[in-house]
KEBASE-701405 format. One record per residue: residue in one letter; y, x, z of N, C-alpha, C, CB in turn. Coordinates in pm, whole numbers, plus 50000, padded with zeros to 5 digits. Atoms other than C-alpha are relative to their C-alpha. Glycine has a CB too. Layout:
BEGIN
AYXZYXZYXZYXZ/...
END
This chain:
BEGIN
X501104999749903540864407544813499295013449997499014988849973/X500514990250028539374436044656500655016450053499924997249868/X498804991449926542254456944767500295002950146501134994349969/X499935002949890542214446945121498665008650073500094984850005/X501204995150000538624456045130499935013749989499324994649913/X500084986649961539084490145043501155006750092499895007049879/X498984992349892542224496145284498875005650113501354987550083/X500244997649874540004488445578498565014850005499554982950066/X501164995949981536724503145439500355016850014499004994649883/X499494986149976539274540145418499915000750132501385003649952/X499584998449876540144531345770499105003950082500524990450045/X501864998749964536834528745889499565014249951498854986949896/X500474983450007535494562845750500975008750020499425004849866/X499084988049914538874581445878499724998250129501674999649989/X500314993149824538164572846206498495003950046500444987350129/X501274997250000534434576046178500105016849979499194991049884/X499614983550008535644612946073500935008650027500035003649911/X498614988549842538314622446348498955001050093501884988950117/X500854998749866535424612346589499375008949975499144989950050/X500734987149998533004636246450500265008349998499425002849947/X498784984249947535704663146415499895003250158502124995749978/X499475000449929536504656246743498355003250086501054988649999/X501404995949913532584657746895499865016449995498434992449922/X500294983650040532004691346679500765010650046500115002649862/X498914993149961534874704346827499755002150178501414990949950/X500764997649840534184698047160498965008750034499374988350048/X501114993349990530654708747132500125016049994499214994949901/X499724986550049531634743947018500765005150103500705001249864/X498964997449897534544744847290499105004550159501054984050014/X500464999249857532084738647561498675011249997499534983150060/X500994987350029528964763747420500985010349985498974999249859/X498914988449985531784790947370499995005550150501594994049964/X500124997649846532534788147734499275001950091500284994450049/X501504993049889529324789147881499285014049938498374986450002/X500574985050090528444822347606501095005150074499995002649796/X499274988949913531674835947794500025002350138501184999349984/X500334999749867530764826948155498935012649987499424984850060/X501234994649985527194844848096500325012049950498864993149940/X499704989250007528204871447927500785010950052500114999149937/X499014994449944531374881948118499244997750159501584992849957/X500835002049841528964873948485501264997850086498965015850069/X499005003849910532194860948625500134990350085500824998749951/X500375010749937530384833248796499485005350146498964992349914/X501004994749890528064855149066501244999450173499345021349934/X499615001049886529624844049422500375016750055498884991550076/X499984991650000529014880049508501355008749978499185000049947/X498884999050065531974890249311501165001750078500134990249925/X498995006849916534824902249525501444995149919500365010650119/X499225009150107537744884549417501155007349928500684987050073/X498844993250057540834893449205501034999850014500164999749918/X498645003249952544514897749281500564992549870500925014150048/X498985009450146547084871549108500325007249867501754995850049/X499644998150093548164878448826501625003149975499474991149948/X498525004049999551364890448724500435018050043500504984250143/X499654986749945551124927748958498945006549932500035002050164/X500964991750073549084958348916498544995150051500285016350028/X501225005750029545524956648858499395015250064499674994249819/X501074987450022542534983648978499125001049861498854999150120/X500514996750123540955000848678498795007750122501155010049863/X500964987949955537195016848785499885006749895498614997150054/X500124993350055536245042448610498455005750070501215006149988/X500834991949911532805060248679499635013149901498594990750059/X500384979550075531825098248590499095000949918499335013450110/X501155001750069528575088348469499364989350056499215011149996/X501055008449962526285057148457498674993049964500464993950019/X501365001550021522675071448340499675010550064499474999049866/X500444986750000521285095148519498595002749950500135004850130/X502074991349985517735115548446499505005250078499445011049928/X500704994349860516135127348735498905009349959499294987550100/X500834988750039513875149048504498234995150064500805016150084/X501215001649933510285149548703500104997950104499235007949998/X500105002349869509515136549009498305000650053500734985750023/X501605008549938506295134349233500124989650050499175006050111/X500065014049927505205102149305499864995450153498994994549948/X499384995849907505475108649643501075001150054499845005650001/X498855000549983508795120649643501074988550025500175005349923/X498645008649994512345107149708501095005949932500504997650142/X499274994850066515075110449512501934992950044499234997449850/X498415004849990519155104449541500815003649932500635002150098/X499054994350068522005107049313501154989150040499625002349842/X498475012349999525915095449353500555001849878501455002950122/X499214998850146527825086449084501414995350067499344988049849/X498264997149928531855088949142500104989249936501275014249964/X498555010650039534095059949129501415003050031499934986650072/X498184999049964537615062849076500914988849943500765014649926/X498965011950054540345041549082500925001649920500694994350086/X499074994050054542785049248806501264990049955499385007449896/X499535012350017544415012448857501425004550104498804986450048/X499065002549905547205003849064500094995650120500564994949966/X500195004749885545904983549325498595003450060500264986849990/X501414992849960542674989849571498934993649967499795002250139/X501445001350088539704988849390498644992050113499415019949945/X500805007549894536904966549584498324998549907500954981950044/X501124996450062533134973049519498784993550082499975015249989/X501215007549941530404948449630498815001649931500204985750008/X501404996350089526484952649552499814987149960498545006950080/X500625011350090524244928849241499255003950055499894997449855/X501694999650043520974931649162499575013249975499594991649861/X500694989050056518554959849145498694999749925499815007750095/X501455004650088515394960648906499075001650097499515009549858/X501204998249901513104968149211500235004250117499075008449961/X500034992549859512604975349547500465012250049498965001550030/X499954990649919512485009549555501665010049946498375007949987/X498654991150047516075016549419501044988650122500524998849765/X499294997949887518255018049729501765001149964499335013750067/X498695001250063522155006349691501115004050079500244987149959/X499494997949842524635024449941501574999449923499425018250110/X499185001050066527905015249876501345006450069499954987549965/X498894994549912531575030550004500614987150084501235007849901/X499085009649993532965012250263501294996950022499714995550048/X498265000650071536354997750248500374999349858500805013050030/X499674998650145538434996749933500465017849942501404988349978/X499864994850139539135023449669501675001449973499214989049887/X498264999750034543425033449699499715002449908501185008850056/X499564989650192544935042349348499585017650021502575000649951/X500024987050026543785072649246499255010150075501125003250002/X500574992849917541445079849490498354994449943500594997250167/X500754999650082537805084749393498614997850146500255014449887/X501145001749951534145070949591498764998549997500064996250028/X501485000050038530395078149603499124986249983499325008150105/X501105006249972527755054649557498675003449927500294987749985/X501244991749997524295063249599499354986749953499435008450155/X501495002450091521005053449394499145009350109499955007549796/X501874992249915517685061149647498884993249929499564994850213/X501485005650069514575056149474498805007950063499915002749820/X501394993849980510815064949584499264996949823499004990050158/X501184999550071507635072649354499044985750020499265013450051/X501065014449942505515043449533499005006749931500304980549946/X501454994250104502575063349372500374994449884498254994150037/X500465000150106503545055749079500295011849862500324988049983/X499994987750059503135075148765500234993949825498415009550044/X499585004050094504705075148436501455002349982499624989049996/X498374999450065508225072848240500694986350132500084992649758/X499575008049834510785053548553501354993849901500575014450196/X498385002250039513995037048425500304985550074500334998849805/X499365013249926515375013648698501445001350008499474997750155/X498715001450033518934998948703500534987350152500094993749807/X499235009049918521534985448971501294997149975500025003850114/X499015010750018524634962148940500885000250103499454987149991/X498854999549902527994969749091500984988949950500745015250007/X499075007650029530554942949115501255007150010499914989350072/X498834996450008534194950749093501144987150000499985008649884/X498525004450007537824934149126500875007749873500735003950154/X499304993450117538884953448826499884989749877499295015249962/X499945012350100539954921548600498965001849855501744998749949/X500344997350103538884940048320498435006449971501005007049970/X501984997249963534874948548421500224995250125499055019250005/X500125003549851533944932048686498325004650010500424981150042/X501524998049976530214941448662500215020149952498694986249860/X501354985750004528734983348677499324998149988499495008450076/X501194997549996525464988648559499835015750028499424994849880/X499794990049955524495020648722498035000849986501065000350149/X501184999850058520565034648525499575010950060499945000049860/X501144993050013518115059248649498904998949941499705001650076/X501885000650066514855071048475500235014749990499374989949809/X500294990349953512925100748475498524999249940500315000850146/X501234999349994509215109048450499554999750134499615010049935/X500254999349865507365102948761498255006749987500264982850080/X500914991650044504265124848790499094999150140500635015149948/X500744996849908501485134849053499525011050046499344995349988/X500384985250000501225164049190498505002850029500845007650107/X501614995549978497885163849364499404983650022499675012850170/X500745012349988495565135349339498305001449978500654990249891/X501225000849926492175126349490499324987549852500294992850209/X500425011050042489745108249220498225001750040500524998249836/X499225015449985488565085649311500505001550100499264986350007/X499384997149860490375083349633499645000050112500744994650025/X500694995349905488045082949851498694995549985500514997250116/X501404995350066484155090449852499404985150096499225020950048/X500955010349918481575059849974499014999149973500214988550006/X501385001450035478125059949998499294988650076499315012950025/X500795012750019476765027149972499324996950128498945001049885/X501324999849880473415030250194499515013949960498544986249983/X500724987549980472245060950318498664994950096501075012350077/X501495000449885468635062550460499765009950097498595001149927/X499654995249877468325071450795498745011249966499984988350146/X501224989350024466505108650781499765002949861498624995050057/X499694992550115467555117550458501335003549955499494994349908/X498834993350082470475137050286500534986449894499305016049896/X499335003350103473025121950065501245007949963500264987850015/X499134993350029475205134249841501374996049862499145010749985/X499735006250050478335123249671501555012049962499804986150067/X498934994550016481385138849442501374993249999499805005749906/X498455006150076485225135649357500935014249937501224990550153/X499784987550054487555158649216501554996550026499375003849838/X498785000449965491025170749325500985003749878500115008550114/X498804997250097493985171449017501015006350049500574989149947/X498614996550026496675195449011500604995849940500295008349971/X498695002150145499615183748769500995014949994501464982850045/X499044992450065501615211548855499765016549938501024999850099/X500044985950028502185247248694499315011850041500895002850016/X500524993449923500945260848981498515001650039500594997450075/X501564999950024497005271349004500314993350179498865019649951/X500145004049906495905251149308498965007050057499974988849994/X501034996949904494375265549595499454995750144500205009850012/X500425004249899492285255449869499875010050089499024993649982/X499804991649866493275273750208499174996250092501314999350062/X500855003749838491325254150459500024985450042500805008150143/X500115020249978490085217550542499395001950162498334987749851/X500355002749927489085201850840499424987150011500655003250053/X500325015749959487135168350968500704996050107498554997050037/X499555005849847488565141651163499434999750095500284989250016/X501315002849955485705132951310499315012150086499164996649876/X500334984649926485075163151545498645001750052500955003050134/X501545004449931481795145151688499155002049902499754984150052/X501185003050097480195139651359499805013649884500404984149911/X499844984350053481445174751212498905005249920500105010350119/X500564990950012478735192051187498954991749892499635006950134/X501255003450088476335164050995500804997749854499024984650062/X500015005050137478495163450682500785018949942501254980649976/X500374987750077478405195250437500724998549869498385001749978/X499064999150099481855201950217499845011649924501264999350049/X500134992350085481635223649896501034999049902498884998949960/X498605002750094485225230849683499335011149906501915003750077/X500584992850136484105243449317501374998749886498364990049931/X498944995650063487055255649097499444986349862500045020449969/X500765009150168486845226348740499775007849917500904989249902/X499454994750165486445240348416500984994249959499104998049879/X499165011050091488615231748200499994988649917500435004149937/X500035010950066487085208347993499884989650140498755000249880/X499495011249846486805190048362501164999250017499615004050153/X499184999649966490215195848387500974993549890500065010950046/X499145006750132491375182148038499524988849989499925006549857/X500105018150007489785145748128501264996750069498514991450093/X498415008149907493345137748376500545008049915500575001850199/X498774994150090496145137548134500855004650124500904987549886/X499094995449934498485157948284499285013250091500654987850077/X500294985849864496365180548513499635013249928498384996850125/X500324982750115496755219948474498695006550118502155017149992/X501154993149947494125228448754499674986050091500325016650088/X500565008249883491675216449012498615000250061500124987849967/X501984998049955488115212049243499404991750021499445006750117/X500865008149986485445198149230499364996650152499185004549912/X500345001849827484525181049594499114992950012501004993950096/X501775005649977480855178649706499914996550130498675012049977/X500215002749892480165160649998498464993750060501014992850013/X501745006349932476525157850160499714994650110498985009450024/X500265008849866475935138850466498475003450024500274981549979/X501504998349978472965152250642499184990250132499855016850035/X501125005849899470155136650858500864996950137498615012450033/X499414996849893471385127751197500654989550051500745009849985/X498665005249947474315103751185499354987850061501314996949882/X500615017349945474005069851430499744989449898501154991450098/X500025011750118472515037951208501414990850035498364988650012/X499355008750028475245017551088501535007349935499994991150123/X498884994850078478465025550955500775014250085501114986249980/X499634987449945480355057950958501435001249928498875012749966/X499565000850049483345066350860501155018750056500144984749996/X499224985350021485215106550792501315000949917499035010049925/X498684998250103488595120250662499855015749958501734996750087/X500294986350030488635153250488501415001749979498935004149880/X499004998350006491985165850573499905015349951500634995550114/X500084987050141492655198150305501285001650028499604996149808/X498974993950029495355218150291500185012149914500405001750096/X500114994450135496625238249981501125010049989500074988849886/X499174992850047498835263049858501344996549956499455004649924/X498865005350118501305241249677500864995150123499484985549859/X498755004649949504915234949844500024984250026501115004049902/X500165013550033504835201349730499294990850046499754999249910/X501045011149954501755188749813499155009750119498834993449847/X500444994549887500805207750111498524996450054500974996650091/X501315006249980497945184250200499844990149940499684997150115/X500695013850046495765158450099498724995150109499315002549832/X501195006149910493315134750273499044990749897500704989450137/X501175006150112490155119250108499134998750161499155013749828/X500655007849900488695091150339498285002549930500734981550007/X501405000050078484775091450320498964993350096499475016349959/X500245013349931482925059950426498764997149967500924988549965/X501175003750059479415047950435499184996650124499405010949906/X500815010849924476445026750601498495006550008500024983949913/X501515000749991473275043050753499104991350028499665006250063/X501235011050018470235021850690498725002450085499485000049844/X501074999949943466925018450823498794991250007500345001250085/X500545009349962464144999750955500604994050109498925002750012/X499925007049853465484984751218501554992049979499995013650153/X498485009250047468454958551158500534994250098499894987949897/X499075004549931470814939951391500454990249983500725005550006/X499495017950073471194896851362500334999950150498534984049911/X499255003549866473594880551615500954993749973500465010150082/X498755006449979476334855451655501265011150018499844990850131/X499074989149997479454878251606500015013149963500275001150091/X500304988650036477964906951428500014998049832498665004750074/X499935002450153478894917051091499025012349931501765000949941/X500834993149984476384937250940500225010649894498894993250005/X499014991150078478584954150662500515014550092501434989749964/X499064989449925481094967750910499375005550094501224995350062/X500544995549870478764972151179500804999350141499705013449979/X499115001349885481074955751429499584987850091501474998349951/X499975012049937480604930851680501144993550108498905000650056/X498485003349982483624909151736499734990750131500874991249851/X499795007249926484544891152048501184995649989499735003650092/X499145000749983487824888851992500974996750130499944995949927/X499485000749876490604876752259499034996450135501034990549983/X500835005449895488534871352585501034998350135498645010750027/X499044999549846490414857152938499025003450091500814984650060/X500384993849896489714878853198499544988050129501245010250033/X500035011749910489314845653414498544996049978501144987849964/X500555000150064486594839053188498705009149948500734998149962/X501084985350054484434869153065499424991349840498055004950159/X500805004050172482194866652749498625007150013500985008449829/X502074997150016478654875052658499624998449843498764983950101/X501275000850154476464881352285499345001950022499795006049883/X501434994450007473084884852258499695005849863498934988850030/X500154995950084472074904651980498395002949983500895008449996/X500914994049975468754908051860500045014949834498654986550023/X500664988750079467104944151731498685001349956500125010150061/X501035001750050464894939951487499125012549922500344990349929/X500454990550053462164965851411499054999549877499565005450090/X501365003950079459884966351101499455014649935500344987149862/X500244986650057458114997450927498765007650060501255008450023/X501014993349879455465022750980500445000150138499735014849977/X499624998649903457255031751250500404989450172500735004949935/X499535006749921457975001851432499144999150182500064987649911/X501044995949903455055005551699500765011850115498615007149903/X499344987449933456965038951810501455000550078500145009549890/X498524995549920460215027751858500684992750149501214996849885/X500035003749877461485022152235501605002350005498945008050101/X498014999750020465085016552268500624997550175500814980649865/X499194994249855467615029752576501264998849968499775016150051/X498194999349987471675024152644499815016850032501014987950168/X499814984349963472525061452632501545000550005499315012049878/X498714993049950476265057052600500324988749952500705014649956/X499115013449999479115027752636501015003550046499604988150072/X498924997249981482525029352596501274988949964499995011349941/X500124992449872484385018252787499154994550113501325001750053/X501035006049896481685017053050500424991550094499375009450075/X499745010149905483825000153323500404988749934500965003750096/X499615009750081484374974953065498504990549988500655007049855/X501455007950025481234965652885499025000450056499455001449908/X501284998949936477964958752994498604995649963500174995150098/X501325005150085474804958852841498445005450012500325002949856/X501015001249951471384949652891498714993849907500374993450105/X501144996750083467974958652701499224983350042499065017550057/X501175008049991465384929752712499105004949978499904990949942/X501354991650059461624933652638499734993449846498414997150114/X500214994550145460194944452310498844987249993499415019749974/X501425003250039457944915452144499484999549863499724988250046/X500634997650173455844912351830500314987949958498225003249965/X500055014550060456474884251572499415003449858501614991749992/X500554996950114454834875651249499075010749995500885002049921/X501334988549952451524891551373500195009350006498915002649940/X500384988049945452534922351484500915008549872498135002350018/X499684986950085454714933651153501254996250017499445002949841/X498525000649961457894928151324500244999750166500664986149929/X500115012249859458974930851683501155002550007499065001350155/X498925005849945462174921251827500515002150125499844989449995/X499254996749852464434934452135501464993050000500235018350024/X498915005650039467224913152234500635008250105500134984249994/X499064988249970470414935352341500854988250067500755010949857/X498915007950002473124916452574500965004450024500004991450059/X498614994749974476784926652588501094994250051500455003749908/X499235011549892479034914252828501165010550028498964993850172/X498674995149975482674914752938499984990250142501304997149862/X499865007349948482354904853243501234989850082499385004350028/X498865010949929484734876953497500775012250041499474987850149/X499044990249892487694894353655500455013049939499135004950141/X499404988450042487624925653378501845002650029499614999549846/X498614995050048491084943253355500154997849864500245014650023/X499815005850186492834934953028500395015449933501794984849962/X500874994050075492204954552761500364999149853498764994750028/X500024999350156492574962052396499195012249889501495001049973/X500534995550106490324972052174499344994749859499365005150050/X500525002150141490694959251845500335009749910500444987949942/X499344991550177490974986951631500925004649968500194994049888/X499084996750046494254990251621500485013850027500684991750024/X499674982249919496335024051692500434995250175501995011449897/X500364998749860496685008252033499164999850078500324995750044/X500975004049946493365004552128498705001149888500384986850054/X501024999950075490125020351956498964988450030499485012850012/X500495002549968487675002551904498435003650094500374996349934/X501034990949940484385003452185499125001549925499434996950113/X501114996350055481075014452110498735000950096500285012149939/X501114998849912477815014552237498565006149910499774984050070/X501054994350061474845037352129498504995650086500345016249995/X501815001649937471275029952198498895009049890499344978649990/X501494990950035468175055352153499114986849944499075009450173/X500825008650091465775042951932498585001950017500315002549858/X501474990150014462445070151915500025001049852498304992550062/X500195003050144462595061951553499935012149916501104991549949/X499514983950054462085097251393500555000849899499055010049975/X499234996650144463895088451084502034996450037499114985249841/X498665004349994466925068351270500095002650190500234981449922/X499804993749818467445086151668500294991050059501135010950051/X499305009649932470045065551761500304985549907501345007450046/X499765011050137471735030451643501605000150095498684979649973/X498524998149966475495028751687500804980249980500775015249851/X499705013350015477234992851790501434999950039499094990550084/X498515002649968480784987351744500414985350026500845004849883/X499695006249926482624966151966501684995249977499555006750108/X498675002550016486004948351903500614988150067500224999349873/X499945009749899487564929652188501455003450024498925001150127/X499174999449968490714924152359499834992150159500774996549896/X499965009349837490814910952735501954994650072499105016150157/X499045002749921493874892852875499784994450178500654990649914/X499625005849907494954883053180499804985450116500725000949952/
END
C-alpha cells in the first residue's frame, strides 16, 4: 500500500513540474518576443515592406547621422542633407517616422533608391525664438531587412542675435497733461558692436508726442544678459497731448548688423483723466466700443455716457471733431447735466450705424481698421477723448 502511495504521489509532482516548466517557458518565449518587436520597431505600419526572402536585399548606408549646426539665431532657418546610398542589391525604399518636434522638417527622395545609387534627405529646422543648446531627432524607415529604422540627430546652440527686453514698453496710466517716461534695453549677442542707424514711428499722426533716446550700455549693463557683447539703452517719453484712452506705437529701428537688420519694440498705454466713459459695449481697458456683426437691414445704436468730475469739470464742453468712417457712423452729443450736487456732470454720446448702411468691416483686423471717433473736450489737461469703434456691417 505504502508503495502504491508513493508511485502516484512521484506522478503527481512530475506533472505538477512539466506544467511549471512548461508555463516558465512560455512566459519567457512570449516577453522575449515582445523585447524583440519593440526594440527591432518592426511593427510601425509606416514601414515600407520587404522583398521575400531568398533574393538580394537593399543595404542603406548613410554618410553621416549627427549633424552640428554650430550657432544659430533664433530667428534663423537652417537645412542639412544627409546622403543615402544603396550598397544592396535591390531598390532601397525610404518612408518618414517620427520627429521630436515641429520645427524639424522631413523631405524625403522620391521613388526608390537603385543599387548603388545614392539620395538626399533633408532636416529643416527653425529657432522658434528659442534660445539655448537644440538637439532634435527624426526617424527614417527602410526596407533594408537588416535596419529598418534611421535615426537622423541635429543639435547646435541656438542663440539671439538682437533682443528687445522686455519686449515691448507699457505704461500703465498716463495722466492726461503730463509726461511719462519708460525704459528697455536692446541686446547684441553677436561679435559685432551694434549700431543704431535710424528708427522710425508707425504711428505718423502721433509722431511727434513721443520722445526716443538710444544710450550706448555700459558694460556692467551689458554683463546682466548672458551672452550679450553690446547694446542700448531705450528711453521712451510720451509727452502731453495724446487723445484720452488708449494708444498704442511701434518703434521700428534699424541697425548695422547683417543678421538682424531690424527690430520692432511695440509701445502701449492708457491716457487717463477726469473724465471717464460707462456704456453697454464699451470696454474701458481697451478703449473700444464693440458692436460687433450688425445687418445692414437692421442698423444699431449705443449710448454712451461721458462722465466729467474734477476741478475742471465746470469747463469742459465737448464737440464731434472727427469720425471715421463718417459715411458710416453717426454720432450725436446730448446735453451736459449735473449729478450728485453739482460734483459730477454727465453727457450722453450716441453712435449709430444706421438702416440701409453699406457693409463694412471694421474689426480690427488687417482687413478692416478699426473706426474711431474723437470728441473735443476744453479740458486743459485732456483736449481731446479718442473712441474706438469695432463693427462689421453685412448685407
Amino acid at each position: 500500500m505504502k508503495t502504491w502511495l508513493l508511485i502516484i504521489l512521484t506522478l503527481v509532482l512530475g506533472i505538477v513540474a512539466g506544467v511549471g516548466t512548461a508555463m516558465v517557458r512560455l512566459g519567457m518565449s512570449s516577453r522575449q518576443d515582445v523585447l524583440s518587436d519593440a526594440v527591432l520597431g518592426n511593427s510601425d505600419p509606416r514601414m515600407p515592406t520587404i522583398a521575400p526572402g531568398g533574393g538580394s536585399q537593399p543595404k542603406v548606408v548613410v554618410d553621416q547621422e549627427d549633424y552640428n549646426f554650430g550657432l544659430m539665431d533664433s530667428n534663423a532657418k537652417g537645412r542639412h542633407e544627409f546622403i543615402f546610398k544603396n550598397a544592396g542589391g535591390s531598390a532601397l525604399v525610404l518612408t518618414e517616422g517620427d520627429s521630436s518636434c515641429r520645427c524639424t522638417v522631413l523631405k524625403l527622395p522620391k521613388g526608390s533608391i537603385a543599387p548603388g545609387e545614392s539620395a538626399k534627405v533633408a532636416l529643416e529646422w527653425t529657432g522658434n525664438e528659442f534660445i539655448g543648446p537644440f538637439r532634435q531627432s527624426a526617424v527614417i524607415f527602410t526596407n533594408d531587412p537588416a535596419r529598418r529604422r534611421v535615426t537622423l540627430t541635429i543639435s547646435g546652440q541656438i542663440q539671439v542675435a538682437l533682443r528687445a527686453v522686455p519686449r515691448e514698453l507699457v505704461f500703465s496710466r498716463v495722466s492726461a497733461g503730463q509726461a511719462a517716461t519708460a525704459e528697455g534695453r536692446l541686446y547684441c549677442h553677436l561679435p559685432e558692436p551694434l549700431e543704431i542707424v535710424d528708427y522710425v514711428l508707425s504711428d505718423r499722426e502721433t509722431a511727434d508726442l513721443f520722445e526716443i533716446i538710444f544710450e550706448p550700455l555700459t558694460p556692467d549693463q551689458i554683463g546682466e544678459e548672458d551672452g550679450a557683447q553690446s547694446g542700448y539703452l531705450v528711453r521712451v517719453t510720451v509727452k502731453p497731448g495724446l487723445p484720452l484712452g488708449a494708444f498704442e506705437q511701434r518703434i521700428l529701428i534699424r541697425t548695422n548688423l547683417e543678421s538682424a537688420s531690424s527690430v520692432d519694440i511695440p509701445v502701449k498705454g492708457t491716457i487717463g483723466s477726469d473724465i471717464s466713459i460707462v456704456g453697454r459695449g464699451w470696454n474701458a481697458e481697451t478703449r473700444v466700443l464693440s458692436f460687433g456683426t450688425v445687418s445692414s437691414r437692421e442698423g444699431a445704436r449705443r449710448t454712451l455716457m461721458l462722465v466729467a468730475r474734477g476741478p475742471h469739470r465746470k469747463e469742459v464742453k465737448f464737440k464731434t471733431i472727427r469720425v471715421v468712417p463718417d459715411d458710416v457712423l453717426k454720432v450725436e452729443l446730448g446735453r451736459t447735466t449735473p449729478i450728485n450736487k453739482g460734483a459730477v456732470t454727465q453727457t450722453p454720446v450716441v453712435i449709430q450705424i444706421p438702416k440701409g448702411s453699406r457693409p463694412a468691416n471694421h474689426l480690427g483686423s488687417e482687413q478692416g481698421k478699426l473706426g474711431e471717433v474723437i470728441i473735443e473736450t476744453k479740458h486743459p489737461q485732456a483736449p481731446t477723448l479718442r473712441i474706438l469703434v469695432r463693427f462689421a456691417i453685412e448685407g
